[in-house]
C-alpha positions in Angstrom: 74.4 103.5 29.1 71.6 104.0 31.1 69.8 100.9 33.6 66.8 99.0 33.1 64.4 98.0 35.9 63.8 94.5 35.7 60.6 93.5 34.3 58.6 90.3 33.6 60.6 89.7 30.7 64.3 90.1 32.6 63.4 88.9 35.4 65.0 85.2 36.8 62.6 82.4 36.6 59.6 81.5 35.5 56.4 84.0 34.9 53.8 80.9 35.7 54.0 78.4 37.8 51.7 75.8 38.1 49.5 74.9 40.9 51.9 72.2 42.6 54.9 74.9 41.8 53.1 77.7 43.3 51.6 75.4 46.2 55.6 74.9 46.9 57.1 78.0 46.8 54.6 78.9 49.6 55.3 76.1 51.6 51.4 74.8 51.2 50.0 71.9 49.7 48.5 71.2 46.4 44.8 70.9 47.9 45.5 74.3 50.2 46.3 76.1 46.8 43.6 74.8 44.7 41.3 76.4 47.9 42.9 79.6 47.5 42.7 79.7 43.7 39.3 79.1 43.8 38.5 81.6 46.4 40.3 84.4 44.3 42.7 84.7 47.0 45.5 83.7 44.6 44.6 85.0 40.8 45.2 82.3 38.1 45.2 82.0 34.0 43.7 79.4 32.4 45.9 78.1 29.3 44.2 75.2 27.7 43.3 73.0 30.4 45.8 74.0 32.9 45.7 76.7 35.7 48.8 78.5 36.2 49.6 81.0 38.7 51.3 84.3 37.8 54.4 85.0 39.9 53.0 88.7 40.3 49.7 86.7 42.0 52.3 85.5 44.5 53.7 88.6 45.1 49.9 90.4 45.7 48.9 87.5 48.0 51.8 87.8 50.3 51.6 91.4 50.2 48.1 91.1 51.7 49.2 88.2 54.2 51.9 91.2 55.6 49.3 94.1 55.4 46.9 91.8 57.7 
């Protein structure tokens, strides 16, 4: 048998998160996270009239807090 990375699909949890979610999970708030959104600091999808935030976004945008 051989052993499977885990990928976006495997992975625990959710793959979005929406803007509140994400805000939380970084210990910001709401208005803090639309600013980064907007600023591209944070990428985002669009899915109908909701932005969502990709948990890989999260991942890149604390990667380059720690690289700073």
């Amino acid at each position: 048998m051989t052993e499977r990375a885990e990928g976006p699909t495997t992975a625990p949890g959710p793959l979005l998160y929406s803007v509140e979610e994400a805000a939380r999970l970084l210990g910001l708030g709401r208005t803090s996270m639309f600013h980064l959104v907007t600023r591209g600091e944070v990428g985002s999808v669009k899915i109908g009239r909701c932005r969502k935030i990709p948990r890989e976004a999260l991942a890149e945008y604390i990667e380059r807090l720690r690289s700073d």
